[in-house]
C-alpha positions in Angstrom: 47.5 -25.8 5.5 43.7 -26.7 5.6 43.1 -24.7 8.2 45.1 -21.8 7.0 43.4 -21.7 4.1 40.0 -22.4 5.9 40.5 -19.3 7.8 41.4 -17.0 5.1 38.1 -18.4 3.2 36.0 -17.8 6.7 37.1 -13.8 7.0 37.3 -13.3 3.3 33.3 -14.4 3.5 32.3 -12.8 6.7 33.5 -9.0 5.1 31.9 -10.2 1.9 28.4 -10.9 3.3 28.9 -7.7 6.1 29.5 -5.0 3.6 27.4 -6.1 1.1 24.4 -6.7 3.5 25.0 -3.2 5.5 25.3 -2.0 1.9 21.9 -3.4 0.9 20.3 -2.1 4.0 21.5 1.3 3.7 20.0 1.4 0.0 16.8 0.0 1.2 16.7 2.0 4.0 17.8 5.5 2.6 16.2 8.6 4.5 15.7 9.9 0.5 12.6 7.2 -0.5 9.6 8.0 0.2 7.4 6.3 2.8 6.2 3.3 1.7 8.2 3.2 -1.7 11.3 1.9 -0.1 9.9 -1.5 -0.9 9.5 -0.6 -4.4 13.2 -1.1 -4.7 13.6 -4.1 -3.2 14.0 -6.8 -6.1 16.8 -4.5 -7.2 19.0 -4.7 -3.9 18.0 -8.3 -3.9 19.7 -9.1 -7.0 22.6 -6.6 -6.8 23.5 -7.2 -3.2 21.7 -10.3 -2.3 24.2 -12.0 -4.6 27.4 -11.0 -3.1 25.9 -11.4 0.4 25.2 -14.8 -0.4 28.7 -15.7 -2.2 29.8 -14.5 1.6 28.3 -16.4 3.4 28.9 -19.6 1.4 32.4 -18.9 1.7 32.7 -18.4 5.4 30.5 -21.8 5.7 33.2 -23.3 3.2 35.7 -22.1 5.4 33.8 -23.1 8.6 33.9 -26.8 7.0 37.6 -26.5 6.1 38.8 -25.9 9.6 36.3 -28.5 11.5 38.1 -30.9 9.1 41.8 -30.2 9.5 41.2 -30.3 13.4 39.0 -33.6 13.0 42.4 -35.4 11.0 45.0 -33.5 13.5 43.0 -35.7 16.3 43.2 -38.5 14.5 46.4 -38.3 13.7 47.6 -37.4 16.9 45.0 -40.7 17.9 46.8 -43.0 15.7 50.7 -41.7 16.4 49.6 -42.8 20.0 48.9 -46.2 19.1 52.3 -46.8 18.0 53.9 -45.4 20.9 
């Protein structure tokens, strides 16, 4: 079930962070600013898709840690159900 759930997390997080940092990028890097004022703009997408970018990323790490987990107490199960055998 952990890992299940660890793998929902990890591609719920990954399309998170992917849209809202191709998002972010496409605002920052609009063909309509003008030269140099592109930057200008930048503590705006910071805030408005920096957030959500980095709520994605902290749940595909979460999810990351929740599979390593469930695969680390299926070996030890499987390690201790042959010690009884």
């Amino acid at each position: 079930m952990k890992q299940l759930l660890g793998g929902i997390l990890l591609a719920v997080g990954i399309l998170i962070a992917g849209a809202s940092g191709l998002c972010s990028l496409w605002i920052l890097f609009s063909p309509g600013s003008a030269g140099g004022a592109q930057f200008s703009i930048l503590p705006l997408v910071l805030l408005i898709g920096g957030l959500p970018c980095a709520l994605g990323v902290v749940l595909a790490f979460g999810g990351r840690t929740l599979i390593r987990r469930a695969r680390e107490e299926r070996g030890n199960a499987d390690d201790i159900a042959d010690t009884f055998q």
